[in-house]
C-alpha positions as CSV (number, residue, x, y, z in Angstrom):
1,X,-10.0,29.3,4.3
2,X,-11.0,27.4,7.6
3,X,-9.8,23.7,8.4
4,X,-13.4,22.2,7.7
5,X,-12.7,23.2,4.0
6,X,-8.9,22.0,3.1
7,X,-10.1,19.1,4.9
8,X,-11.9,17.2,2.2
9,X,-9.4,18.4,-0.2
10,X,-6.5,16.9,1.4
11,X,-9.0,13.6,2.0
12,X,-9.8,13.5,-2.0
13,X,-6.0,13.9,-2.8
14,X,-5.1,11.2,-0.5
15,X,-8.1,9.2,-1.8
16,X,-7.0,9.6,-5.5
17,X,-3.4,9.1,-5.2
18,X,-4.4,6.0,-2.9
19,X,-6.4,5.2,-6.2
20,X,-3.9,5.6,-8.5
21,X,-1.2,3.4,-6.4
22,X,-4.3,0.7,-6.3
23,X,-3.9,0.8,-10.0
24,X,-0.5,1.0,-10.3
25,X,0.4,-1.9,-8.7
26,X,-3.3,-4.0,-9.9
27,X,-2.0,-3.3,-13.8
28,X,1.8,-4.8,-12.0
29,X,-0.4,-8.1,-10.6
30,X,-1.8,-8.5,-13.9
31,X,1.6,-8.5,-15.9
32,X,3.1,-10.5,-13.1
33,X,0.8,-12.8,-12.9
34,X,0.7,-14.0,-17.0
35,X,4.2,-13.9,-17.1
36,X,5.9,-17.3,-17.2
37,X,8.4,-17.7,-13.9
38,X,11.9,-15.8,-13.8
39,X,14.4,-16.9,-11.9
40,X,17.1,-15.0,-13.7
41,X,18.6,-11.7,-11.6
42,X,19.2,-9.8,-14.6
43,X,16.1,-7.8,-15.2
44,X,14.8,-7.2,-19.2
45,X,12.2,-6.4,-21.1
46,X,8.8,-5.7,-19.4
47,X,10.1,-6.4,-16.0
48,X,11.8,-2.7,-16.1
49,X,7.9,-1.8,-16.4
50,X,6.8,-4.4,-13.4
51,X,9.7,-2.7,-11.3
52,X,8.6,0.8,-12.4
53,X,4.8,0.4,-11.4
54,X,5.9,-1.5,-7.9
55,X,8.8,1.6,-7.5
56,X,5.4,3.9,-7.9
57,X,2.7,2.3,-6.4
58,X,4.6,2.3,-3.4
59,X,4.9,5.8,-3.1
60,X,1.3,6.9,-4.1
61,X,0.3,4.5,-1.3
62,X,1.9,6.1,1.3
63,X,-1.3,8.8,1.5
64,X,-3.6,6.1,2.0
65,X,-1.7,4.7,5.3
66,X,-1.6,8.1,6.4
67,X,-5.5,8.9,6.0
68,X,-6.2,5.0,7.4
69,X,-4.4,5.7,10.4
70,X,-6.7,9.2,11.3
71,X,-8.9,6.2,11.9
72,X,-6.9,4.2,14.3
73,X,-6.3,4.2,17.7
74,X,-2.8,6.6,19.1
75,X,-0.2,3.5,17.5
76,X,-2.2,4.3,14.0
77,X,-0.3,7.0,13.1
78,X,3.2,5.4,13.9
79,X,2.6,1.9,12.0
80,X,1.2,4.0,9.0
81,X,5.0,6.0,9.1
82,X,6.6,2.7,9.7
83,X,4.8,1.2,6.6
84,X,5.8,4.3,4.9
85,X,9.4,4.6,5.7
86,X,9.4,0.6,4.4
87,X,7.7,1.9,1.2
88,X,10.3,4.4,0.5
89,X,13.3,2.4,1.3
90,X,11.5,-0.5,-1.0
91,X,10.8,2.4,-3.8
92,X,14.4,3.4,-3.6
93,X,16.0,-0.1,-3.8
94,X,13.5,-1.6,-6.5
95,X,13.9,1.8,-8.7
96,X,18.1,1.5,-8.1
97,X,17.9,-2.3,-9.1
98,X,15.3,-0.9,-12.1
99,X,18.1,1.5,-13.4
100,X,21.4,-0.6,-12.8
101,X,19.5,-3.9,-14.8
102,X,20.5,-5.9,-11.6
103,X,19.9,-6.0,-7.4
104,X,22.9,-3.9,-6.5
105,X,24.8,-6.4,-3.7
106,X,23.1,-3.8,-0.9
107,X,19.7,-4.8,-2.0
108,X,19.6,-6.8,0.8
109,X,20.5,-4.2,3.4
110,X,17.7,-2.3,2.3
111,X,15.0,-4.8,1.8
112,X,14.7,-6.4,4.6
113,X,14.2,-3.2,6.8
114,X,11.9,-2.3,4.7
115,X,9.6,-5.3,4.4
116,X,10.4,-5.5,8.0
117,X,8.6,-2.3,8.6
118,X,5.9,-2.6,6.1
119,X,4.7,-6.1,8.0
120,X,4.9,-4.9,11.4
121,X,3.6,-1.6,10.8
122,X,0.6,-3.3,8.9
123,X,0.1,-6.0,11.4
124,X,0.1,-3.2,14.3
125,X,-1.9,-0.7,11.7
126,X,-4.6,-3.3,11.4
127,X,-4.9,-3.9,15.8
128,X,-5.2,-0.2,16.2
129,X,-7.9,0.2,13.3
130,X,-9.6,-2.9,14.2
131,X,-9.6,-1.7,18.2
132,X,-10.9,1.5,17.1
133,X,-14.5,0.3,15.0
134,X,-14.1,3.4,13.1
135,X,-13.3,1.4,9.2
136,X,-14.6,-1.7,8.3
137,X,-13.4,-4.5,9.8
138,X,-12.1,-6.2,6.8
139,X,-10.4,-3.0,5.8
140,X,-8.2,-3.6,9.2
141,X,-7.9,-7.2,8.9
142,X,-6.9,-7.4,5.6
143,X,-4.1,-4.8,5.6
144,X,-1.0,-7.7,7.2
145,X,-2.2,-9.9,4.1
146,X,-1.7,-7.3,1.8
147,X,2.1,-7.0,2.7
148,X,2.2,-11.2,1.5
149,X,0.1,-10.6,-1.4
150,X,2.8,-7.7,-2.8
151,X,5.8,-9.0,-1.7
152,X,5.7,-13.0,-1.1
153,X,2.9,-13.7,-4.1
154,X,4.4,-11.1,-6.5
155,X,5.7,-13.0,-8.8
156,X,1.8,-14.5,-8.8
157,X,0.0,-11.5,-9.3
158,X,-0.4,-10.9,-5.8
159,X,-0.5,-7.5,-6.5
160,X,-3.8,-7.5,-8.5
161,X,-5.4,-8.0,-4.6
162,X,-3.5,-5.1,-3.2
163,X,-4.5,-3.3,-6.3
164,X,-7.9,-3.8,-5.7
165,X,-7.9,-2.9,-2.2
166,X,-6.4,-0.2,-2.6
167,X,-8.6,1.3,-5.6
168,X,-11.7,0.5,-3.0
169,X,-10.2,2.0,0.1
170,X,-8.9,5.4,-1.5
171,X,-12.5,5.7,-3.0
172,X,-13.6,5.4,0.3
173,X,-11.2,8.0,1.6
174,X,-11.7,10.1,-1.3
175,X,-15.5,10.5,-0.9
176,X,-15.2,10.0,3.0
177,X,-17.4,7.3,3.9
178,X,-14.3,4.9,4.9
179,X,-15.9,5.9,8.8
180,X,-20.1,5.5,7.4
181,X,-18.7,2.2,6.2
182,X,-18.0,1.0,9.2
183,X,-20.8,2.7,11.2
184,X,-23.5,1.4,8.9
185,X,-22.6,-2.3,9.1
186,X,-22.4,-1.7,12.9
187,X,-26.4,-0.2,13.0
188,X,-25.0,3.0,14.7
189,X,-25.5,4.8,11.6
């Protein structure tokens, strides 16, 4: 088997689990978002659910940061880890607060190294794809407002936008015209 063909394999698995995080955390926004507000830390009912789509979504993202970065510039590849080392922590403490029916008191610890890395490896992410011309420029720009849509508007259904953009983009990876994209609206297709 020669690199040309695992290629587009690994592409369409990173594409489809990309898709399935998109949906993952879209069907989260949704629930989120017609839930009345909680304020309570004690976590019941459908919010084990919420917590277990988040705790997932997370983690089938990780691909697509990966496969985005191949686009960037050199940084691309080391935001995209940073992002995903933030998405693991954030999966680990989420699915630990899921189980336990409460934030542990190390929540904290964990979180904020985690969104830490997720914003800053977005916001540097979205230079180096940006720089590079090689995705659409909206698929760069958008990827630092993402991070506020799933963590700061959660409890809004900010998640249904990262859902969406991320079912879009892994389609795009997953039949690989995420680089035609942004070669066609340039005219050097």
């Amino acid at each position: 088997m020669t690199s040309n063909e695992t290629a587009p394999r690994g592409r369409t698995s990173a594409g489809f689990a990309t898709m399935a995080g998109g949906l993952a955390m879209a069907v989260m926004g949704v629930m989120q978002a017609v839930r009345p507000d909680d304020d309570e830390p004690e976590i019941l009912g459908e919010e084990h659910v919420i917590l277990g789509l988040f705790a997932v979504s997370l983690l089938l993202l990780i691909p697509g940061f990966l496969a985005l970065a191949r686009h960037g510039t050199r940084v691309a590849f080391g935001a995209a880890v940073a992002v995903s080392v933030g998405h693991v922590l954030l999966a680990f403490g989420s699915t630990a607060s899921n189980l336990n029916g409460i934030d542990y008191p190390w929540f904290g610890a964990v979180a904020i190294p985690a969104n830490l890395a997720m914003l800053v490896g977005a916001i540097v992410m979205a230079v180096s794809l940006w720089r590079s011309g090689r995705v659409p420029r909206l698929v760069a720009a958008l990827l630092p407002v993402l991070w506020i849509c799933e963590i700061i508007l959660s409890q809004d259904g900010g998640g249904l936008i990262t859902g969406v953009y991320w079912l879009v983009v892994g389609r795009l990876i997953a039949s690989g015209t995420l680089e035609g994209a942004a070669l066609a609206r340039s005219g050097r297709a």
